[in-house]
PANU-24094 format. One line per field, with one value per residue (C-alpha): x, y, z; residue number from 1; residue in one letter. Coordinates in steps of 0.25 Angstrom, whole numbers, plus 5000, padded with zeros to 4 digits. Layout:
% PANU-24094
u	X / ...
v	Y / ...
w	Z / ...
seq	NUM / ...
type	a / ...
***
This chain:
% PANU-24094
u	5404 / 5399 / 5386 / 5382 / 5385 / 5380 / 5366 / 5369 / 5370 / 5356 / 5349 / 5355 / 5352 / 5337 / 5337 / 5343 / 5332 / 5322 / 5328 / 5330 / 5317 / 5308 / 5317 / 5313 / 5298 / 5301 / 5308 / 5299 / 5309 / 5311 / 5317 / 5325 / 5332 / 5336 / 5339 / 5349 / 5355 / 5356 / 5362 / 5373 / 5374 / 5374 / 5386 / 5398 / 5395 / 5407 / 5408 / 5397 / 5401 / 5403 / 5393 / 5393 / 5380 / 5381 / 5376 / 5370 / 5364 / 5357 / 5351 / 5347 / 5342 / 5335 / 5330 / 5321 / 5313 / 5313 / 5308 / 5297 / 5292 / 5290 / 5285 / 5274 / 5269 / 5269 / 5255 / 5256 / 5246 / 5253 / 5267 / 5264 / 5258 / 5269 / 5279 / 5284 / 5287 / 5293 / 5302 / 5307 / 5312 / 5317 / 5325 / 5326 / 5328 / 5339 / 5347 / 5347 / 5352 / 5361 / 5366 / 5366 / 5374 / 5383 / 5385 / 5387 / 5397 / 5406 / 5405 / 5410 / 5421 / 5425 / 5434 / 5423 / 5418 / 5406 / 5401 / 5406 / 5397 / 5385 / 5385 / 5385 / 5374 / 5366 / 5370 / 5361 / 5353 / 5340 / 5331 / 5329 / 5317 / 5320 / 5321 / 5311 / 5303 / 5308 / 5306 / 5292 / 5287 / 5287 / 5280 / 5268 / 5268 / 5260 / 5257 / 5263 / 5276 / 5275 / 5275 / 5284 / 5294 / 5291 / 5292 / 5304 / 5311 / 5307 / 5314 / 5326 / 5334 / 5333 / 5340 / 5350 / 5357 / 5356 / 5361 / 5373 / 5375 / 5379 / 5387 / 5397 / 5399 / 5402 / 5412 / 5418 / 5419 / 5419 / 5408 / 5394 / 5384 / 5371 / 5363 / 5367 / 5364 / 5349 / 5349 / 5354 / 5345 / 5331 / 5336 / 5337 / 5325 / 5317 / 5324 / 5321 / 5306 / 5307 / 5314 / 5302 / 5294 / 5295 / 5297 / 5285 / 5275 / 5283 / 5280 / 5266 / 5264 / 5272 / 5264 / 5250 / 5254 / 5261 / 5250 / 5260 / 5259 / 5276 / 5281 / 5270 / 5278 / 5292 / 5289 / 5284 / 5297 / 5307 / 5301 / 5309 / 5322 / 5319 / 5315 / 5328 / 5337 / 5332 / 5333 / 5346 / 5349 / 5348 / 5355 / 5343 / 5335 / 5332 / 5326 / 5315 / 5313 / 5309 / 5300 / 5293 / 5290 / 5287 / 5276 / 5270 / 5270 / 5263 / 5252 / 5250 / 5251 / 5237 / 5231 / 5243 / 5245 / 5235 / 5231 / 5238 / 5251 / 5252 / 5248 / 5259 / 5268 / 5267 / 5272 / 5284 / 5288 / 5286 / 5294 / 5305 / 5306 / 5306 / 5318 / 5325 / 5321 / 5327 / 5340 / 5345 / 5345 / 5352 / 5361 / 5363 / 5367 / 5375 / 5383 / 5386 / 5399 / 5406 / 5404 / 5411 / 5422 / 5423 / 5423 / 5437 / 5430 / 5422 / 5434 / 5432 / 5420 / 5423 / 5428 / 5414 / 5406 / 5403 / 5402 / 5390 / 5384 / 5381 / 5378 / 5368 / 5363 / 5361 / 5355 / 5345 / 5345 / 5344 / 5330 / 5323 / 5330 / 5325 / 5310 / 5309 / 5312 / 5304 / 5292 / 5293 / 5293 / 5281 / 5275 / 5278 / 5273 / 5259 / 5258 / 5262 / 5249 / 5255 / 5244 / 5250 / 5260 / 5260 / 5270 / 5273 / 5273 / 5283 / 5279 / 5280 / 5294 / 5301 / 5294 / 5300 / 5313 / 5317 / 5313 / 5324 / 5332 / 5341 / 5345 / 5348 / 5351 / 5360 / 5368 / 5370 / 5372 / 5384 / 5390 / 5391 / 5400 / 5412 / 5424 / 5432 / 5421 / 5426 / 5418 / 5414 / 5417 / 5410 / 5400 / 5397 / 5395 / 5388 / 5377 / 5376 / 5374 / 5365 / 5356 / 5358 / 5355 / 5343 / 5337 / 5341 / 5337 / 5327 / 5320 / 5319 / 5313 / 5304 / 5292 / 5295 / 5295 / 5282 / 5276 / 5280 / 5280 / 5265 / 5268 / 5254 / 5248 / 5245 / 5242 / 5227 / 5219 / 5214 / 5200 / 5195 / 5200 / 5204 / 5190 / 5183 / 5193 / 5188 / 5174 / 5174 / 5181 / 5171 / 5160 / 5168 / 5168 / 5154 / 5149 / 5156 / 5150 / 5135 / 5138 / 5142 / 5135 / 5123 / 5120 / 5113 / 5101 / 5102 / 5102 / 5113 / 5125 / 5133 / 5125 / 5135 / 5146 / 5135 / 5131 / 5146 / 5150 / 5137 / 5141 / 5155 / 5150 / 5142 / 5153 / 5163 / 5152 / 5153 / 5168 / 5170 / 5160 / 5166 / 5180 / 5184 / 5171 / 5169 / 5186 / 5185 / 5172 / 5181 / 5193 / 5187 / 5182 / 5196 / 5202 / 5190 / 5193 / 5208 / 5204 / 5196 / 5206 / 5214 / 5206 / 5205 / 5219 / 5220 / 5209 / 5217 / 5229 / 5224 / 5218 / 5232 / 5239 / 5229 / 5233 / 5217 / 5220 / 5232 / 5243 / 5238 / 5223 / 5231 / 5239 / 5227 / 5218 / 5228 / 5231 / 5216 / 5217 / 5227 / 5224 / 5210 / 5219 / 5227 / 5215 / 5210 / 5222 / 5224 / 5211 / 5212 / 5225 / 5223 / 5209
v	5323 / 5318 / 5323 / 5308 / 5306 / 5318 / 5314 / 5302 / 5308 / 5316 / 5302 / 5295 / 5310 / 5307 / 5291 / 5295 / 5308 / 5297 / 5287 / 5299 / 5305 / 5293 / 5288 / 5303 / 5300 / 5287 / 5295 / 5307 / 5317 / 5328 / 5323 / 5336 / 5330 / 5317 / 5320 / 5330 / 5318 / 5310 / 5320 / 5322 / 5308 / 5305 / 5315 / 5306 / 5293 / 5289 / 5288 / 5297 / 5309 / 5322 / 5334 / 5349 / 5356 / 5368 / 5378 / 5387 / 5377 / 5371 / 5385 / 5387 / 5372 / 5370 / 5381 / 5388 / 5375 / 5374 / 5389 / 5389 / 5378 / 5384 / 5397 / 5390 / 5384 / 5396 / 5401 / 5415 / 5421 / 5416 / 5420 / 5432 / 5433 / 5427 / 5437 / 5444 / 5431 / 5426 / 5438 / 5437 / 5423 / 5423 / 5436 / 5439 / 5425 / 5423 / 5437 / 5434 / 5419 / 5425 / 5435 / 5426 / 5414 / 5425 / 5431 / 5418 / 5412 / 5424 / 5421 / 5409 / 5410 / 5424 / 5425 / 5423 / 5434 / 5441 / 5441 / 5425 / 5422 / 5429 / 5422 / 5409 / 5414 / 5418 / 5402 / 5397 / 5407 / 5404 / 5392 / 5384 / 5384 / 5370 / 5364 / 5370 / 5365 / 5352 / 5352 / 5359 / 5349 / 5339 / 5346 / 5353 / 5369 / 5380 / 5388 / 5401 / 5394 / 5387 / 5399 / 5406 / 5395 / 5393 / 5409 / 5410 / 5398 / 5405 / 5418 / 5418 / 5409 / 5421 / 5432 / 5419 / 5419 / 5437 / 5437 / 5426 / 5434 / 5446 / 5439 / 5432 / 5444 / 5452 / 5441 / 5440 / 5455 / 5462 / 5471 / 5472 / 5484 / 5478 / 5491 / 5486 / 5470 / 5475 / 5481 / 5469 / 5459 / 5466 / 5468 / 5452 / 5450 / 5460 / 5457 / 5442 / 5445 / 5453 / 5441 / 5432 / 5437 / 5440 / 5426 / 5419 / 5430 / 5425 / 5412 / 5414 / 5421 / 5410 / 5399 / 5404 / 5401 / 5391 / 5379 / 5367 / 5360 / 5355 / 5369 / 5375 / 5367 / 5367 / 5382 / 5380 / 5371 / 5383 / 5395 / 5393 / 5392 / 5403 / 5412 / 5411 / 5410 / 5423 / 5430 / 5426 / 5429 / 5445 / 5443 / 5444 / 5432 / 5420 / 5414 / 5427 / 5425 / 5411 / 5414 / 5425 / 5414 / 5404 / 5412 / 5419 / 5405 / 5400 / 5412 / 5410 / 5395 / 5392 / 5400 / 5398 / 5384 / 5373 / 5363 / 5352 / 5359 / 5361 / 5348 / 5344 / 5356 / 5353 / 5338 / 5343 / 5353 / 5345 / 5332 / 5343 / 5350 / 5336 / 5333 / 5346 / 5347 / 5334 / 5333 / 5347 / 5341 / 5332 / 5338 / 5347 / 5335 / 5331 / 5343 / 5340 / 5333 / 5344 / 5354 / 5345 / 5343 / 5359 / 5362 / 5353 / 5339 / 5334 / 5337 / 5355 / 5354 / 5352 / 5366 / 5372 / 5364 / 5374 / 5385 / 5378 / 5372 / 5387 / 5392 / 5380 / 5385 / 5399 / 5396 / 5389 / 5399 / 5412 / 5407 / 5404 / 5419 / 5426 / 5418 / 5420 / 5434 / 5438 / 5432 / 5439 / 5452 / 5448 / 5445 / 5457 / 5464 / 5458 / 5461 / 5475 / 5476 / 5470 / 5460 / 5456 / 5451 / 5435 / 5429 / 5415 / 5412 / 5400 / 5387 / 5394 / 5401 / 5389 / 5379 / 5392 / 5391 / 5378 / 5377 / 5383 / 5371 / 5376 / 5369 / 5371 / 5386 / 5386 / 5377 / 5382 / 5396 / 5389 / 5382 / 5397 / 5402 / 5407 / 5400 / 5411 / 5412 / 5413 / 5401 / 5394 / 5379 / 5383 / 5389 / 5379 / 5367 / 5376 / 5379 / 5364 / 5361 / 5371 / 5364 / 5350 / 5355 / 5364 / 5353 / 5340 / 5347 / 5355 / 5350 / 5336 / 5341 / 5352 / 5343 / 5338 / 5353 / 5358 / 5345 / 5350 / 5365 / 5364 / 5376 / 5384 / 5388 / 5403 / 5404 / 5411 / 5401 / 5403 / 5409 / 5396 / 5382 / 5371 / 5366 / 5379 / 5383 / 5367 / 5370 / 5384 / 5377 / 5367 / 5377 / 5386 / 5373 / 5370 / 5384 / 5383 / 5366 / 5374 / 5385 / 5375 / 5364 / 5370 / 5373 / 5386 / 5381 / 5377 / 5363 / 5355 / 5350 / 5343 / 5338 / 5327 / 5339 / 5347 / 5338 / 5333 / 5347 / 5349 / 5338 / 5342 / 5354 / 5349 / 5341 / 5353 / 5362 / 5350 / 5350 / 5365 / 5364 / 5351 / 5348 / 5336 / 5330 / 5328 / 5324 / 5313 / 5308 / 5310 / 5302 / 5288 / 5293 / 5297 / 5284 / 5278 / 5286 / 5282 / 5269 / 5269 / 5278 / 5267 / 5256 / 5265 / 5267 / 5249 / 5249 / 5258 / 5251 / 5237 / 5244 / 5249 / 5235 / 5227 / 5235 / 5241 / 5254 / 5263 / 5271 / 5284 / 5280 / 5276 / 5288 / 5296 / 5291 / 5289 / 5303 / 5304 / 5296 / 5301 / 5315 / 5311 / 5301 / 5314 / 5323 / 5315 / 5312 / 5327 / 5327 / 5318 / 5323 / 5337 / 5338
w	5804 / 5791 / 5783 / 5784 / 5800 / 5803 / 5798 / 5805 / 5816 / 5815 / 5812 / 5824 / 5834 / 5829 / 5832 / 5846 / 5848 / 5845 / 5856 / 5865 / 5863 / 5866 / 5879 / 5884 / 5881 / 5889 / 5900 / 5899 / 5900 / 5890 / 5877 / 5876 / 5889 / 5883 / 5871 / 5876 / 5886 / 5875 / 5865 / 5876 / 5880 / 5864 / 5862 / 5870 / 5863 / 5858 / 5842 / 5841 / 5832 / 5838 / 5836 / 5837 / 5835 / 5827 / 5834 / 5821 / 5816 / 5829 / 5831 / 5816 / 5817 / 5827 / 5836 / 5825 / 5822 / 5838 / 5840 / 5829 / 5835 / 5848 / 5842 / 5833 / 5846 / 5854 / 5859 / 5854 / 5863 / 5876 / 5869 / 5869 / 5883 / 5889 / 5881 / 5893 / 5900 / 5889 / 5885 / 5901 / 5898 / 5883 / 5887 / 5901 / 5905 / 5895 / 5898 / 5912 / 5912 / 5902 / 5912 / 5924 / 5918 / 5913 / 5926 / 5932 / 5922 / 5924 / 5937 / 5937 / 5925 / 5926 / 5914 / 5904 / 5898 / 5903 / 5888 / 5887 / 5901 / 5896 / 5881 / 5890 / 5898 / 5884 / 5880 / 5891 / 5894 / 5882 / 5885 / 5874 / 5862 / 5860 / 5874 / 5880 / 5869 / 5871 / 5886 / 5887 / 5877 / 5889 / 5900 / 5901 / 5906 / 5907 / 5895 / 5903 / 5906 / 5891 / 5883 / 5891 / 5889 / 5875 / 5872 / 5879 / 5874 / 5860 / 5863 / 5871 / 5863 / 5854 / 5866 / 5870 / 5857 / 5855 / 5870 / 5867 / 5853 / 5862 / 5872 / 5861 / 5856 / 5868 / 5873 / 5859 / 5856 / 5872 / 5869 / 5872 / 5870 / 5880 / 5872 / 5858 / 5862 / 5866 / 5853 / 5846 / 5855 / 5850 / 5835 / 5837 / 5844 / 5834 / 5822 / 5824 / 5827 / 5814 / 5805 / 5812 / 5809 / 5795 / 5792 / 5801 / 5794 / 5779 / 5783 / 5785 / 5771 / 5765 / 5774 / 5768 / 5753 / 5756 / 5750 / 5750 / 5764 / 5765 / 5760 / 5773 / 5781 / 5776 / 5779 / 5794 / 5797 / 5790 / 5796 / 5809 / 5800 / 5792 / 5803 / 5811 / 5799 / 5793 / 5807 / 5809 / 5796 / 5799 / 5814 / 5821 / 5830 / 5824 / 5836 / 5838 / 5822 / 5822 / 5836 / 5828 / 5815 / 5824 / 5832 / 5819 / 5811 / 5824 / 5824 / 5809 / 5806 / 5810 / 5799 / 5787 / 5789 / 5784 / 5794 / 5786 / 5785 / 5800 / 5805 / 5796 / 5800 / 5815 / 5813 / 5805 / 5813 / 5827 / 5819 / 5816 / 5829 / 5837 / 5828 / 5829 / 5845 / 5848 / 5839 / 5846 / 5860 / 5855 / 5847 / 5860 / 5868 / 5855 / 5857 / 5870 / 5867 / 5858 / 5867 / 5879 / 5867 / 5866 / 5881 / 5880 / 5884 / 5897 / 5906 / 5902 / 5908 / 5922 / 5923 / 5918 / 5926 / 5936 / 5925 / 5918 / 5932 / 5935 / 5923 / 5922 / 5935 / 5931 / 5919 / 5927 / 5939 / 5929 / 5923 / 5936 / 5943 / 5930 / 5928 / 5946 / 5944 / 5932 / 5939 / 5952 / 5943 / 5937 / 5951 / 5955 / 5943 / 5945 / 5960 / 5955 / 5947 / 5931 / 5933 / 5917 / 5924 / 5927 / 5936 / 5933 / 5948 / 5954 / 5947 / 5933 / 5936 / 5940 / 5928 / 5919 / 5924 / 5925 / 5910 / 5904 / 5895 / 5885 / 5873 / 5860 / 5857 / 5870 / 5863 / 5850 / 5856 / 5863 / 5852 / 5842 / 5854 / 5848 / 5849 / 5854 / 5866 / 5879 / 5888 / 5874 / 5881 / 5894 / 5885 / 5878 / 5889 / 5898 / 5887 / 5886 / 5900 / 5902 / 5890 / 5896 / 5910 / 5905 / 5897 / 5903 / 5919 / 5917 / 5904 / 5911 / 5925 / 5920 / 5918 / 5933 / 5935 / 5929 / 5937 / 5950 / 5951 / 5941 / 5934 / 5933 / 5920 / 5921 / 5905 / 5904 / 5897 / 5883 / 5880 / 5874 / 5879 / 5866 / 5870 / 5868 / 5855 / 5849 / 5851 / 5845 / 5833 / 5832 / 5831 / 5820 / 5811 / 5814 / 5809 / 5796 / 5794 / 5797 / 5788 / 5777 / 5780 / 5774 / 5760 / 5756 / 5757 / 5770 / 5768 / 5776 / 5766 / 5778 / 5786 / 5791 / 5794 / 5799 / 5810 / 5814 / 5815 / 5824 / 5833 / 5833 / 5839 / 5849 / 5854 / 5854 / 5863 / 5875 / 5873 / 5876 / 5889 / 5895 / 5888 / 5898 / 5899 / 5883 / 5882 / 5893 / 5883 / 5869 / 5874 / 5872 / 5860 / 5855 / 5857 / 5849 / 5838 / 5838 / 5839 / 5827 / 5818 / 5822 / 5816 / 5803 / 5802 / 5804 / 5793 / 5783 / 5786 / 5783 / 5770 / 5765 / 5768 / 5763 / 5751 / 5750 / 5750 / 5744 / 5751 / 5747 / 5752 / 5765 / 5770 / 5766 / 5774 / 5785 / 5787 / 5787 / 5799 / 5805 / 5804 / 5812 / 5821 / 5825 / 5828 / 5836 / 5845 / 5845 / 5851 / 5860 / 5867 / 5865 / 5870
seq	1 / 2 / 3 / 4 / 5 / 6 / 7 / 8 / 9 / 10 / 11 / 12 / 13 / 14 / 15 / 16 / 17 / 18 / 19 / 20 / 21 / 22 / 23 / 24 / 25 / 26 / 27 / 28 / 29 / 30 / 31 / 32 / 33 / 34 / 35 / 36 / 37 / 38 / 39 / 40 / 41 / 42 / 43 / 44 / 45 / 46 / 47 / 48 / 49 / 50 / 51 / 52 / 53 / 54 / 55 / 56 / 57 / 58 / 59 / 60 / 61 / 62 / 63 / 64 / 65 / 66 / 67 / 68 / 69 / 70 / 71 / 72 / 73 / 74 / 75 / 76 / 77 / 78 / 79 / 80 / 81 / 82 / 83 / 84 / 85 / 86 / 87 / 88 / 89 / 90 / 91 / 92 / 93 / 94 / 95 / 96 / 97 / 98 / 99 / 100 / 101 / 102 / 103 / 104 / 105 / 106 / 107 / 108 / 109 / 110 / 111 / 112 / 113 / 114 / 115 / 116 / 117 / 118 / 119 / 120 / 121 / 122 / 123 / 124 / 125 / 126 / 127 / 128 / 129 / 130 / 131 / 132 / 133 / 134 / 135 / 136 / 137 / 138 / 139 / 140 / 141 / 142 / 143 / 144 / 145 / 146 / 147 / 148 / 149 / 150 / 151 / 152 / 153 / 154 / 155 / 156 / 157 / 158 / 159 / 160 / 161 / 162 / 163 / 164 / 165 / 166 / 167 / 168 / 169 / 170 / 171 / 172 / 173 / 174 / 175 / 176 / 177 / 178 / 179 / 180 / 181 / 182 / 183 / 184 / 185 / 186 / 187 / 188 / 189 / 190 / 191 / 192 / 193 / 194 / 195 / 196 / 197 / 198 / 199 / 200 / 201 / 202 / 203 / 204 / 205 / 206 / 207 / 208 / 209 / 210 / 211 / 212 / 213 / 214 / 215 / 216 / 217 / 218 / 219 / 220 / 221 / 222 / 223 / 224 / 225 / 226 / 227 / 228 / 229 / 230 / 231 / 232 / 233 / 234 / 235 / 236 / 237 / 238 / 239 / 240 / 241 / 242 / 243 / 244 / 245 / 246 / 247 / 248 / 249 / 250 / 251 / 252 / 253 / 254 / 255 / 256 / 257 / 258 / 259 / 260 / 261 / 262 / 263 / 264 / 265 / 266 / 267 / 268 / 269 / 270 / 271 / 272 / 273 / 274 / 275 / 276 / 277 / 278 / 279 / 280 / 281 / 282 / 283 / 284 / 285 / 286 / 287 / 288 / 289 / 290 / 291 / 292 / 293 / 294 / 295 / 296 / 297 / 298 / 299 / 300 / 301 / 302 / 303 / 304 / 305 / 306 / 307 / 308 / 309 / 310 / 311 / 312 / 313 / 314 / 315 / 316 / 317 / 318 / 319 / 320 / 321 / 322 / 323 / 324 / 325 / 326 / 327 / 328 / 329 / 330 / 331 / 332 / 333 / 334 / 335 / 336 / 337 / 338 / 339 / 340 / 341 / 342 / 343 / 344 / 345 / 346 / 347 / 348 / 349 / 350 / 351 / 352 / 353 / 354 / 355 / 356 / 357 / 358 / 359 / 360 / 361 / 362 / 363 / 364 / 365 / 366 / 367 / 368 / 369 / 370 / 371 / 372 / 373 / 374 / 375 / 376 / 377 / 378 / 379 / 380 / 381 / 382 / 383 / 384 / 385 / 386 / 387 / 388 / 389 / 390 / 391 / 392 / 393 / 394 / 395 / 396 / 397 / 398 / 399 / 400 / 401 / 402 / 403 / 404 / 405 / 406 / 407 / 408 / 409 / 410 / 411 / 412 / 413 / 414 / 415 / 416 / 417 / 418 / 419 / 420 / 421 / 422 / 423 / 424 / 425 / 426 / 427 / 428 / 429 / 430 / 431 / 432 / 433 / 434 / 435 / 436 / 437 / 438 / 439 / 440 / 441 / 442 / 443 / 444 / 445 / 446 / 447 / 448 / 449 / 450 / 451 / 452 / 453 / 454 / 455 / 456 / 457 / 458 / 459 / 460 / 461 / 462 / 463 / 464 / 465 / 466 / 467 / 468 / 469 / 470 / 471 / 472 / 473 / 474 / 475 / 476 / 477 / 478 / 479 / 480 / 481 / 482 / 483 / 484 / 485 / 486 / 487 / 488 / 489 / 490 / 491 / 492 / 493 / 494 / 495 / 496 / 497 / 498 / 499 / 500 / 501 / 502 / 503 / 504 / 505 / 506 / 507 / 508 / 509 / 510 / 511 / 512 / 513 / 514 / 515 / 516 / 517 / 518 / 519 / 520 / 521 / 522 / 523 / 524 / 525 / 526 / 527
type	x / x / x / x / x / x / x / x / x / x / x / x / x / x / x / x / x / x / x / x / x / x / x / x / x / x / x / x / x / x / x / x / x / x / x / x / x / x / x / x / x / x / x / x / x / x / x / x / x / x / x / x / x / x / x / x / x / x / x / x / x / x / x / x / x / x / x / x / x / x / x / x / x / x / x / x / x / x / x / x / x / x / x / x / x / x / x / x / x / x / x / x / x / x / x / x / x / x / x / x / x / x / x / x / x / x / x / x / x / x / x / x / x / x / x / x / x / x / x / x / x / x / x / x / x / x / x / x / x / x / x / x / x / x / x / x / x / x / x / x / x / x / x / x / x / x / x / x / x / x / x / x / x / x / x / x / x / x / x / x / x / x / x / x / x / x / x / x / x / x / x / x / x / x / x / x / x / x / x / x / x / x / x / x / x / x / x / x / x / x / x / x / x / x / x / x / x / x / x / x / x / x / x / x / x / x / x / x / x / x / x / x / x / x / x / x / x / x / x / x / x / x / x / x / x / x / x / x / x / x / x / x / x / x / x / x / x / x / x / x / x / x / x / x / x / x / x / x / x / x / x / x / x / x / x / x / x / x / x / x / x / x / x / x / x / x / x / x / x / x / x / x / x / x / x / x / x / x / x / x / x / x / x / x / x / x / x / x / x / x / x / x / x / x / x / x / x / x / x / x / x / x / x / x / x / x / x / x / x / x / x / x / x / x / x / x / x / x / x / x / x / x / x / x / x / x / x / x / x / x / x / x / x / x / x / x / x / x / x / x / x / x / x / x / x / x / x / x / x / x / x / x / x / x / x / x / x / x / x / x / x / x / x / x / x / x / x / x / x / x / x / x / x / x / x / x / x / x / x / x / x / x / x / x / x / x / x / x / x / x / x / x / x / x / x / x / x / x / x / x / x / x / x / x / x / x / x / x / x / x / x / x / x / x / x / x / x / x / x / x / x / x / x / x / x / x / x / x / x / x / x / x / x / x / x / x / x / x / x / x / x / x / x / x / x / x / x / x / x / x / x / x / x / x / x / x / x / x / x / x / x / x / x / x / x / x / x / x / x / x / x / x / x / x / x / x / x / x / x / x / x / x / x / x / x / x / x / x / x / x / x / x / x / x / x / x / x / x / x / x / x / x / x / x / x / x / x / x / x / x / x / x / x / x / x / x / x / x / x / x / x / x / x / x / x / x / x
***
């Protein structure tokens, strides 16, 4: 394909995830569903080009901006109470459905290659970073159950690709050592740590000196990058570097990073990852013609149909048996006196297993399969079954799911509520206005500022004690505000037409009214 088409071809991927994305809104399912329908449906039109997604760079591409982003948004308290939980699922979770769809496959296709069945069951064993974060965005959960699927689908793409690593090269060479691949397993693991480490804490130096707002930015947008290319760089794992950076630039962003710079930083960055997020499911569905084209054409895939229906199944199956069984353990552990231990309990095991949708690192993990590989074809049309089945299945019916069930939230709530954490801001800002407020002599300097701040005060103390009563109160009042930021936005536009006022008078004083526009929306919505 041609430098020029190729463009082309991104452009009109944009104009359809636009068309695609709004008939989901319209529909309310989860976009990551339809545009993963339409990149399929997209991939047999006729006259359309082709397209292979190359798998090295579809990992290098999109899963570090995708990861980063789900580590800077990671509560790091509750990351690291739910460690355990989540170790259970980015590890054990992912080497069992490894070795179940393993064992099932050989089962069913006995002259593959144990190792062969395995480096299937390591292809669709890891859920994915970016569907889950596609998915979860459309339902509301726990915090419990949200941290530990967004911890886990942080980490076990990491033991997936170590675990498919091994398995290549045991079917390729006949040879596996289990000791030395523990070995190898936490060198990655630790090294990868290590590499992220070093680069999130670099970023943080560079980020305080850094005095130009675009090069803050620009450096916010290329940690992930670098993070996961200098990890792989000295073999060890990207994805548990660019974790490491993303929590560390998370922890430190609030003290390096200028308020002007972040607001501007977050925009960017959720622009970019809307755009990266909803042109790999559909590139995914994209793809799906050359892989029917590799398997030998529509007609080849009726021999496999059994094959990817049970490793569908098993995938499915493995997640729930593995989730069942860690929380009966867990039960049984806090009857036996570990009162540390939590059970999750029914309704939070099942909302946990059915959200395992897979996605983008499934797929390019299939498409670096060798071609000497024994089982590359069924390989590679189970591991996009499993993604459309995964995401299409689950990722639509786990709102009706969570709806159902009611998952219960068994997170501890925090010491101090939003309303106690705004009052006990509030009160910081009017000591300093007391302290300055006054000259040496004692006489009053500000007395306008003084007073508001007084006032402001006062208001915050009723707002702790009765937060309901004093919203239900403020919601007229906000749409009087937006009403009238409205009619001063009318007023400065007549002023700008009418030729009145100049351009640079008018963008200033807009982004005046539209930062003030925005805080109180923010407000408003997020009392």
């Amino acid at each position: 394909m041609h430098a020029v088409e190729s463009f082309e071809l991104v452009l009109t991927l944009l104009a359809v995830v636009l068309a695609l994305h709004w008939l989901a809104l319209k529909l309310r399912w989860p976009p990551a569903t339809v545009l993963l329908i339409g990149g399929g449906g997209l991939a047999f039109v006729p006259g359309l080009p082709s397209f292979s997604l190359n798998p090295e760079l579809a990992l290098v591409l999109f899963l570090p901006p995708m990861l980063i982003g789900g580590a800077f948004y990671t509560p790091l308290v509750r990351f690291r109470r739910q460690l355990p939980g989540i170790l259970s699922l980015a590890v054990g979770a992912v080497v069992f459905t490894t070795l179940a769809v393993g064992v099932v496959t050989h089962w069913l296709m006995p002259q593959l290659p144990w190792a062969a069945c395995f480096a299937l069951g390591a292809i669709v064993s890891p859920p994915d970073a970016v569907s889950a974060g596609a998915v979860l965005k459309g339902v509301k959960l726990p915090r419990r159950l949200t941290t530990l699927l967004e911890g886990e689908s942080l980490l076990n793409d990491a033991t997936g690709l170590i675990l498919f690593r091994f398995a290549v090269a045991a079917t390729l060479t006949g040879a596996f050592d289990a000791g030395a691949a523990v070995m190898d397993f936490a060198v990655l693991a630790l090294g990868g740590a290590l590499v992220g480490a070093a680069v999130g804490m670099a970023w943080v130096v560079l980020a305080r000196r850094l005095k130009d707002r675009m090069l803050t930015i620009l450096t916010i947008i290329l940690l992930s990058w670098v993070a996961y290319l200098a990890a792989e760089a000295v073999h060890v794992s990207g994805v548990i570097a660019v974790v490491v950076a993303g929590l560390i630039q998370s922890w430190h962003q609030h003290t390096v990073i200028p308020a002007s710079v972040r607001l501007q930083a977050r925009s960017t960055n959720e622009t970019l990852n809307f755009v990266l997020e909803a042109l790999v499911f559909m590139l995914i569905g994209f793809s799906l013609r050359g892989v029917v084209d590799r398997a030998g054409g529509i007609e080849a895939l009726g021999p496999m149909a059994l094959v990817v229906l049970a490793v569908v199944v098993t995938v499915t199956a493995a997640r729930f048996v593995w989730i069942i069984g860690s929380d009966s353990l867990a039960a049984l552990a806090r009857r036996a006196g570990f009162r540390r231990v939590s059970p999750l309990g029914w309704r939070q095991g099942v909302t946990l297993g059915w959200a395992g949708m897979r996605g983008v690192v499934t797929l390019a993990i299939a498409l670096t399969l060798p071609l000497d590989m024994p089982g590359r074809d069924l390989m590679l049309v189970t591991a996009f079954a499993v993604i459309f089945a995964t995401v299409i299945v689950q990722g639509s019916s786990l709102g009706w799911l969570i709806r159902r069930i009611r998952p219960v939230d068994q997170e501890p709530p925090a010491a101090v509520a939003m309303a106690g954490a705004e009052f006990a801001i509030t009160r910081a800002r009017a000591a300093a206005v007391e302290a300055l407020a006054h000259g040496p002599d004692g006489e009053v300097l500000h007395p306008v500022m003084l007073e508001a701040s007084r006032k402001r005060l006062e208001f915050m103390e009723r707002y702790a004690a009765d937060t309901d009563t004093v919203m239900e109160g403020l919601q007229t009042s906000f749409d009087v505000m937006l009403e009238a930021h409205a009619a001063g936005r009318a007023e400065l536009i007549r002023l700008h037409r009418s030729g009145q006022i100049e351009d640079a008078v008018l963008h200033n004083l807009e982004r005046d009214l539209d930062v003030e526009e925005m805080g109180i929306i923010f407000q408003r919505d997020d009392p």
